[in-house]
DODOKE-130430 format. One line per field, with one value per residue (C-alpha): x, y, z. Coordinates in steps of 0.1 Angstrom, whole numbers. Layout:
residues N
east: (X_...)
north: (Y_...)
up: (Z_...)
***
This chain:
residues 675
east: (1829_1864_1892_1903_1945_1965_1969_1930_1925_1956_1939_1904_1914_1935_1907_1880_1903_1909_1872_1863_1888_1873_1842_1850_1866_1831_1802_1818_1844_1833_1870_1872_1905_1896_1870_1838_1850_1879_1857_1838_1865_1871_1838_1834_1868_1853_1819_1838_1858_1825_1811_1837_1845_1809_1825_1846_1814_1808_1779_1802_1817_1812_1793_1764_1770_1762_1791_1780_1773_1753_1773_1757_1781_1759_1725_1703_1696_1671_1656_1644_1607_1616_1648_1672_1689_1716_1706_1730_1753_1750_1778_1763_1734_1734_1732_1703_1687_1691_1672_1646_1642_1642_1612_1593_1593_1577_1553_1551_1532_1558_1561_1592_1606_1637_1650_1682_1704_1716_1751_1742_1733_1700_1672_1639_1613_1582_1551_1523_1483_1474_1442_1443_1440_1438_1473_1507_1535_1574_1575_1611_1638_1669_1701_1707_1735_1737_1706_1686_1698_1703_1710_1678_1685_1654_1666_1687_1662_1641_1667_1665_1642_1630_1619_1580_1573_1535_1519_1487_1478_1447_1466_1475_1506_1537_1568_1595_1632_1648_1685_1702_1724_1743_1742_1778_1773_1768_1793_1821_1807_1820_1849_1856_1849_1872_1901_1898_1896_1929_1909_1907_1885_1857_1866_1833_1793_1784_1811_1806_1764_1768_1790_1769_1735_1755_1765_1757_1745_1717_1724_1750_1731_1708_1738_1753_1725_1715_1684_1666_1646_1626_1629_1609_1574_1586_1551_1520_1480_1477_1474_1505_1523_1505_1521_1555_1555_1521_1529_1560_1536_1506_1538_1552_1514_1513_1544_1572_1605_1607_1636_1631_1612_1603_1578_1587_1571_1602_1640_1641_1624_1641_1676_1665_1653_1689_1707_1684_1693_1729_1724_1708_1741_1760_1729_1721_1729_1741_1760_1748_1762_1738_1703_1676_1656_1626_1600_1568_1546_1559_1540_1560_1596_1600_1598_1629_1651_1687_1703_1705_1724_1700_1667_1646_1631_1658_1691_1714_1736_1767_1775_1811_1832_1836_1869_1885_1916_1935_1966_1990_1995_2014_2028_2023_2047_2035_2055_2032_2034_2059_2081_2068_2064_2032_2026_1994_1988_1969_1952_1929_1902_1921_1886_1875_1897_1883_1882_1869_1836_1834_1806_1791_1816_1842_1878_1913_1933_1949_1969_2002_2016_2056_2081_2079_2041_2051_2082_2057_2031_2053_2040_2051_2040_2024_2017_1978_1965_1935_1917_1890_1867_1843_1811_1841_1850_1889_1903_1929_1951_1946_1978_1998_1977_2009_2044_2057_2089_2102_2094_2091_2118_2110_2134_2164_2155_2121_2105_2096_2125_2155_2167_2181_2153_2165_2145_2138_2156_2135_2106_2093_2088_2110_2110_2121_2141_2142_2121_2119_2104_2076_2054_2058_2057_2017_2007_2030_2025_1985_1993_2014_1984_1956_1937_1959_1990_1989_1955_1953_1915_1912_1947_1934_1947_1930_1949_1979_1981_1977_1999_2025_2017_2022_2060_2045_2051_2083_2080_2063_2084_2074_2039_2053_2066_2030_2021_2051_2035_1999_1993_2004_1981_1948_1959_1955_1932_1949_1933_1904_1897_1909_1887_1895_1934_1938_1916_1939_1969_1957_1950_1985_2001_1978_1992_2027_2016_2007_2024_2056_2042_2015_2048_2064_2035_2034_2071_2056_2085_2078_2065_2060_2023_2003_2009_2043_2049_2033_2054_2092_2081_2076_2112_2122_2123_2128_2116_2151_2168_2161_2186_2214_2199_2220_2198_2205_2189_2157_2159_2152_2120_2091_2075_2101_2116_2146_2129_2112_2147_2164_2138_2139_2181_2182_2154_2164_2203_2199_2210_2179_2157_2177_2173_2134_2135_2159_2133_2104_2122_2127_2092_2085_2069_2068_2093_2096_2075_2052_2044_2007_1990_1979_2004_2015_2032_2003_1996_2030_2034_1997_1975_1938_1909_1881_1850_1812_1794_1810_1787_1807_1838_1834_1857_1888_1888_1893_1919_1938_1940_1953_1980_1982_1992_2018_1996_1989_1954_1947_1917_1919_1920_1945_1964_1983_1955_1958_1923_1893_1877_1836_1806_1774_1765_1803_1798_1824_1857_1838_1833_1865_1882_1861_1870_1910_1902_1911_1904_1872_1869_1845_1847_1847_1875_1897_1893_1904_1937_1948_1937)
north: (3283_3269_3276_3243_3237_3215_3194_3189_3184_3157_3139_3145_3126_3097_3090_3091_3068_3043_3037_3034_3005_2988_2995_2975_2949_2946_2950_2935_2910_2896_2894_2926_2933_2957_2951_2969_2991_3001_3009_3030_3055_3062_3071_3091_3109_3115_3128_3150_3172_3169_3189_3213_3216_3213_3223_3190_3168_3155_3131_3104_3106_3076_3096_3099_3066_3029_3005_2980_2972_2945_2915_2908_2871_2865_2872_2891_2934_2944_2980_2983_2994_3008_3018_2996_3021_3017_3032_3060_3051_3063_3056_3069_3064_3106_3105_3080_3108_3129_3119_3110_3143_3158_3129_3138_3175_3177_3140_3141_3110_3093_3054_3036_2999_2986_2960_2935_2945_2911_2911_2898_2907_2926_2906_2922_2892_2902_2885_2886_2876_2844_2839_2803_2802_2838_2830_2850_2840_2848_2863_2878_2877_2909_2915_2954_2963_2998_3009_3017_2985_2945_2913_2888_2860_2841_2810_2807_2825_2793_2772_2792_2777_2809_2819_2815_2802_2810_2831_2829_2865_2882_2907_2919_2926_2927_2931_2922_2932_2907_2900_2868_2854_2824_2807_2801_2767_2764_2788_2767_2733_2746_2758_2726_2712_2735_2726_2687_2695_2722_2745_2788_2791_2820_2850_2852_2842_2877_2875_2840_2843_2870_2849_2821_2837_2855_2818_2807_2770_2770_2742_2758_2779_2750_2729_2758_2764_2806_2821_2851_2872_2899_2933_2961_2961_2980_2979_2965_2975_3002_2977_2961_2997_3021_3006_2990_2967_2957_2948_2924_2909_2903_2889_2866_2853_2842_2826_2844_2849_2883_2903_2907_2939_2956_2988_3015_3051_3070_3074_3055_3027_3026_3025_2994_2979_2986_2973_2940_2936_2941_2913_2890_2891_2862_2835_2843_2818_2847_2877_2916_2942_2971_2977_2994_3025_3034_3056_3033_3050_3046_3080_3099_3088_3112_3139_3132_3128_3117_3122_3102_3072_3063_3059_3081_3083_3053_3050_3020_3022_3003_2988_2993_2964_2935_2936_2909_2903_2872_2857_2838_2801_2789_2798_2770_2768_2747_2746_2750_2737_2766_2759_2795_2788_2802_2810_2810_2822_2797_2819_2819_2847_2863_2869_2834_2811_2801_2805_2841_2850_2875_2879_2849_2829_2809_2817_2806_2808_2838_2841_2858_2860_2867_2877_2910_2909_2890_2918_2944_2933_2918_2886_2858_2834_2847_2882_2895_2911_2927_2903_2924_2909_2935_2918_2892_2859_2863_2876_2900_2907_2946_2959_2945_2951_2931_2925_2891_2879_2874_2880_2850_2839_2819_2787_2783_2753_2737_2722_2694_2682_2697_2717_2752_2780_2809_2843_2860_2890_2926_2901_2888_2855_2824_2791_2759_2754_2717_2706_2667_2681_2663_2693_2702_2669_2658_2696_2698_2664_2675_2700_2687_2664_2692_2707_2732_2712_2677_2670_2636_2624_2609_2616_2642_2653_2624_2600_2616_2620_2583_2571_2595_2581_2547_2554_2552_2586_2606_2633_2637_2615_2585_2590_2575_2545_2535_2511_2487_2481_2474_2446_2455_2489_2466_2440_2469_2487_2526_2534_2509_2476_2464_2487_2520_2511_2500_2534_2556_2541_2546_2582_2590_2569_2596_2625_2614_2637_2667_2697_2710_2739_2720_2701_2732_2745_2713_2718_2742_2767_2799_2825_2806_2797_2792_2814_2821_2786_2790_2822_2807_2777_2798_2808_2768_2734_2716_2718_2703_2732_2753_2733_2749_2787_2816_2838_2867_2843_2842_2877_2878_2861_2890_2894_2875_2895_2888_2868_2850_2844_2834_2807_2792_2795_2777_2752_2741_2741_2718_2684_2668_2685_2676_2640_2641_2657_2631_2601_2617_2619_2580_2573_2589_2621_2649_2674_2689_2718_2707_2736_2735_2745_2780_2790_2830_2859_2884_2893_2888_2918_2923_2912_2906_2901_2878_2887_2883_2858_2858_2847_2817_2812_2798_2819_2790_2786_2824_2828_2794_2815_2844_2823_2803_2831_2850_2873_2868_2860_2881_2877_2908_2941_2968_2993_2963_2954_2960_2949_2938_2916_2919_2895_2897_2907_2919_2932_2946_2942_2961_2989_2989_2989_3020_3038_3030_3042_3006_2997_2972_2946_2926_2889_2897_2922_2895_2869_2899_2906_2865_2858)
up: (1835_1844_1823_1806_1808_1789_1820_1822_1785_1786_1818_1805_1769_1783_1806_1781_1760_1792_1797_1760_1763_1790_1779_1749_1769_1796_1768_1735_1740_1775_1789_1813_1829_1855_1884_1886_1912_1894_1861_1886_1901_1863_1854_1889_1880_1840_1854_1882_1853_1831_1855_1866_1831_1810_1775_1777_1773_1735_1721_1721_1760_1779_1801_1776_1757_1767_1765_1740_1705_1684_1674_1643_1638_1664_1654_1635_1645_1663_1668_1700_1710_1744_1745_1765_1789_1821_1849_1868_1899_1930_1958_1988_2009_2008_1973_1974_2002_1979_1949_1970_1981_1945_1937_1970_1962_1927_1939_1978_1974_1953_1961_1955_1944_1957_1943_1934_1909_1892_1880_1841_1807_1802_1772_1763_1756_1734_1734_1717_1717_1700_1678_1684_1722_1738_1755_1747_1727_1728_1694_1702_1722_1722_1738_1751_1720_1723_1742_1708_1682_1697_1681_1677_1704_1701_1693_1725_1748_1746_1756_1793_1814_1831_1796_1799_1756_1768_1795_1805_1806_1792_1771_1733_1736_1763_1762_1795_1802_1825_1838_1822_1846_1854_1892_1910_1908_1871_1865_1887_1867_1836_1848_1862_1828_1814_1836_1829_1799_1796_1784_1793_1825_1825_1846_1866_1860_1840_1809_1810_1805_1778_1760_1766_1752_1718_1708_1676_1691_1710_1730_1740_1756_1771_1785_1801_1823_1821_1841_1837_1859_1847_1864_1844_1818_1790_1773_1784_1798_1824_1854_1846_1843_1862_1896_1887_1920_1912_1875_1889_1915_1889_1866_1895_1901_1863_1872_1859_1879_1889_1907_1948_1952_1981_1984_2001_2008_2020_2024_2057_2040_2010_2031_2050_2019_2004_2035_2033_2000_2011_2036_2016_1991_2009_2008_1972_1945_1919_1920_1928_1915_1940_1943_1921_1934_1909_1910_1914_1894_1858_1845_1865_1857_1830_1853_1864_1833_1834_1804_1772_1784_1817_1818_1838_1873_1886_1904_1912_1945_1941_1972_1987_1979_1997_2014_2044_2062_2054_2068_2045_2052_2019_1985_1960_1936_1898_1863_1832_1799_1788_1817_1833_1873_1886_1919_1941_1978_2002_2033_2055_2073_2098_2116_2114_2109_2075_2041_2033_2026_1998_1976_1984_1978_1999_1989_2002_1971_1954_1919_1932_1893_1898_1920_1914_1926_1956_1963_1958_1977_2004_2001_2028_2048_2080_2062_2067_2038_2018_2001_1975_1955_1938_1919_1900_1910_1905_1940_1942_1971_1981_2002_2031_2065_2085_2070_2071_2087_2056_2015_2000_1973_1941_1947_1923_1912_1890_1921_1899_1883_1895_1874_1875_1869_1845_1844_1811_1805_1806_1821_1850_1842_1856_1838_1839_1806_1805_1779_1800_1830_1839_1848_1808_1795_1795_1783_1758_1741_1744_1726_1698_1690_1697_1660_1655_1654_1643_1650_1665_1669_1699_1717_1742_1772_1796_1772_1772_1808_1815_1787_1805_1837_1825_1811_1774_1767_1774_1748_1715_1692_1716_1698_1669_1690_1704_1676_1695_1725_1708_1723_1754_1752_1743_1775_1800_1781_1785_1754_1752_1734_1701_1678_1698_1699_1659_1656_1674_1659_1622_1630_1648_1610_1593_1607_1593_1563_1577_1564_1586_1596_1619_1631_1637_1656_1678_1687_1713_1707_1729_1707_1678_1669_1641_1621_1631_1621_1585_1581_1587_1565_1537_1535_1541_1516_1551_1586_1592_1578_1603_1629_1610_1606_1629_1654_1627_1600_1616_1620_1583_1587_1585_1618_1638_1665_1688_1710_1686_1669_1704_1714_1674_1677_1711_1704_1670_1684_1717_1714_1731_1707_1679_1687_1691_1656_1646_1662_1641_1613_1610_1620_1590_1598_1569_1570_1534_1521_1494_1471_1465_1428_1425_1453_1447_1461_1451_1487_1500_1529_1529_1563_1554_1583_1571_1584_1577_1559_1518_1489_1479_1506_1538_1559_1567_1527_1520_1551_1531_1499_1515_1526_1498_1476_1502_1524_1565_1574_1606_1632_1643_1630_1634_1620_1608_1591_1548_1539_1555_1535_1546_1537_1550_1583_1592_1625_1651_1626_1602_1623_1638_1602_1591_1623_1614_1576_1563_1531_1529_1501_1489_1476_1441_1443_1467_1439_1412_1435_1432_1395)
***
């Protein structure tokens, strides 16, 4: 056994810690920031010092774990009959020659079933026998969790088509693990619904399906369009499991989508199958992520045991990613709401002329992010590149294959309006600091009337935009100005007839009142959200005060930092902005703190995490009395974090605020600290 050095133990801990994140990131939260390749090379490094170095490996190593965990704010926990297992990787078609070779020597007449390897979320349904007519019924419906507990999903698993509510089959009991998936072209509607409507895009179809089936609305889950097709028996009569090809067939008769499957009685079959499958991958209407190998015979799978995280008697192979040559035609150059330019790299297939085909997908457009990316990666026009796309939908460029004549330079000035383009110290970023630049203009009004600012029912970002268009709208104070061109508005009908324009209007003369800080927050001041916005008022009579406050007076603020303190200084001390504040203070708007009854400093310097469902709060009317009486209501927990206050089923926060040794509190004891 190899000698362990500190060098090992150093590179053997950071890496464990690395995947744990991202394994987080993939399983739990839906938002992962590496591709599946790249996860991969970690876990092929972690497994390659496992087993040089055996005494590393622990219970809780990735290695022997799977990723994720019940969300119980999403449903209700579920122990599992059949354990819900991953399957192992394999990388090489030697490796796949290779475990066919250990099958074929303890069962020479070993069968197997090759099969596609959809890139989703894995459900168990369970149905059972009905007295009233012989037939079987979904009983149950569960998400994967951690292999041994999931969350109850029922509810939403009807609203998927795929999901069969009956099934004509003569049995007791059965119960069916399937892939939940969503198909590109659902997955690019609602990202096209998210865009009109200014909202975050979804990374790619597998994040997007998981957090699709985990919502708390089930038609949610209906309008969003998720499949399912089923891929293993987990529990059922002997001529469904005896032959597991057999058992998919008899279920695909009965009508029930079932993965492609193949047969196949030796290695050279099985490696066709797998290159078939590897064909198929451009024609398909959903994403792979490899191809299953199982033993056909479901008795013998045990023999062939793969450790505590995989089920037996299968192996996945990961296809090598998808990789083409592209030659850069353009660099498109857009301002966003902030002012930060974002760049984006227009090519085309160096092969074909074309927009590259990766993954089944055509794509000609790149995120390039800033200029230190483009400098980096030697990014110009003409340049021929990597493009990689591995089981996501976000491409990524992948190293310079032909340098360009020439890097390409961010221009000096905003290519929208003129102006002279700064870049942020100690950052990449490059903006456009005027605050009239058209580019800015339609988000950033949008966004002063959006819910967590002033709230204006029925001024969205559709309206805005056309108001803008029309000349109605120059900045956020002209809001206020609308009500002169009434009859104007109702003649060409921007915002709709009489009734939907005297509608709009009353609600924009409501949000006079709001409190400041939801007019601070719709100032869109870099850095300064929510609840940074609730924080400065505290220390404020007057939203207006804080034009006369010194960068070293906003230092004083808890939790403002100097960057914080340099966008307030230079925001609340530019003439423009002065004058827009000036404007809304004549129309009327709110500006003075108002002191509400039963306000405190009990929890001042304390940050407090809501989570769970509490016995007499809703959750906004607890996180209002934390801030009502000085303390900082968190979403998230950290080591920040001073109390976790936990209802009923508190799921993932919980956990993480035992794991950080945080103190958890309970309704009754919250209400004590605030008497």
């Amino acid at each position: 056994m190899a000698e362990i050095t500190a060098e090992i133990k150093k590179e053997y801990d950071e890496l464990v810690a690395t995947i744990k994140h991202h394994m987080d990131l993939y399983y739990n939260q839906d938002e992962p920031e590496i591709s599946d390749y790249e996860y991969d090379q970690l876990m092929i490094r972690l497994k390659g010092l496992e087993k040089e170095y055996p005494q590393l490996v622990s219970k809780d190593s990735p290695s022997q774990i799977v990723g994720g965990i019940a969300k119980r704010e999403a449903g209700v926990k579920i122990t599992h009959n059949v354990p819900m297992l991953s399957i192992e990787d394999v990388f090489t078609k030697e490796a796949v020659s290779e475990w066919i070779e250990k099958v074929h020597l303890l069962h020479p007449d070993a069968l197997f079933s090759v099969e596609t390897k959809i890139d989703g979320l894995s459900m168990t349904l369970r149905y059972r026998k009905s007295v009233e007519d012989n037939k079987l019924h979904l009983e149950l419906a569960e998400t994967r969790g951690d292999g041994l507990i999931g969350e109850d999903v029922t509810a939403n698993a009807l609203m998927i088509p795929d999901v069969k509510k009956v099934i004509d089959l003569p049995y007791e009991y059965l119960e069916l693990r399937g892939e939940v998936y969503m198909s590109h072209e659902d997955f690019e509607r609602f990202n096209d619904q998210q865009e009109k409507l200014g909202k975050k895009i979804a990374a790619n179809p597998r994040n997007l399906a998981a957090g699709t089936l985990r919502q708390l609305d089930p038609t949610i889950t209906r309008d969003r369009g998720l499949r399912m097709f089923i891929f293993n028996i987990q529990e059922g009569p002997e001529e469904l499991t005896n032959s597991h090809c057999e058992g998919l067939d008899i279920l695909q008769k009965a009508g029930i989508p079932v993965v492609f499957h193949k047969s196949c009685k030796d290695e050279e079959e099985v490696l066709l199958a797998i290159d078939t499958i590897g064909n198929m991958r451009d024609g398909l209407e959903y994403d792979l992520d490899g191809a299953v190998v199982k033993v056909d015979k479901t008795s013998w799978r045990n023999d062939f045991p793969a450790g505590s995280k995989y089920s037996s008697g299968h192996i996945a192979y990961k296809y090598p990613p998808e990789e083409r040559v592209v030659v850069m035609d353009e660099i498109l150059v857009d301002v966003g709401r902030t002012g930060k330019l974002t760049f984006t790299g227009s090519f085309h297939d160096r092969e074909t002329g074309k927009p590259a085909r990766l993954c089944g997908t055509s794509v000609s457009r790149a995120t390039l992010h800033n200029q230190d990316y483009i400098n980096e990666m030697q990014i110009g026009i003409g340049g021929e590149y990597k493009l990689f796309k591995s089981g996501e939908i976000i491409p990524k460029l992948n190293g310079v294959v032909k340098v360009p004549d020439a890097v390409y330079k961010a221009p000096d000035h905003c290519p929208i309006c003129g102006s002279l383009l700064v870049r942020e110290e100690d950052t990449a970023d490059i903006r456009c600091i005027n605050p009239t630049c058209p580019a800015q203009v339609t988000r950033t009004i949008a966004y002063f009337t959006s819910r967590d600012a002033m709230n204006i029912m029925g001024l969205g970002d559709t309206l805005v935009d056309a108001l803008v268009s029309e000349g109605y709208l120059k900045n956020y104070a002209d809001i206020y100005h609308l009500y002169e061109h009434k009859d104007e508005l109702i003649e060409k009908g921007i915002i709709g007839k009489v009734k939907n324009t005297e509608k709009l209007l009353g609600e924009i003369e409501k949000s006079k009142e709001n409190d400041p800080v939801r007019l601070l927050t719709g100032l869109a001041i870099r850095n300064v959200g929510k609840s940074t916005a609730r924080e400065i008022m505290k220390h404020f009579e007057n939203l207006f005060d804080l034009t006369s406050v010194t960068v070293d007076g906003f230092l004083q603020i808890p939790d403002i930092g100097e960057t914080t303190a340099k966008d307030l200084y230079e925001f609340f001390h530019d003439e423009h902005n002065l004058e827009i504040l000036r404007d809304l203070m004549a129309s009327g708007l709110n500006m003075k703190v108002v002191q509400k009854e039963g306000t405190s400093d009990k929890l001042s310097g304390m940050t407090i995490v809501v989570t769970g469902t509490l016995p007499t709060l809703g959750r906004k009317e607890a996180e209002e009395l934390i801030v009502q009486n000085g303390g900082k209501a968190s979403g998230s927990v950290s080591k920040k974090t001073t109390y976790v206050l936990a209802g009923e089923a508190a799921g993932s926060k919980l956990t993480k605020a035992q794991e950080l040794g945080i103190t958890i509190i309970n309704e009754e004891q919250f209400l004590d600290m605030i008497k």
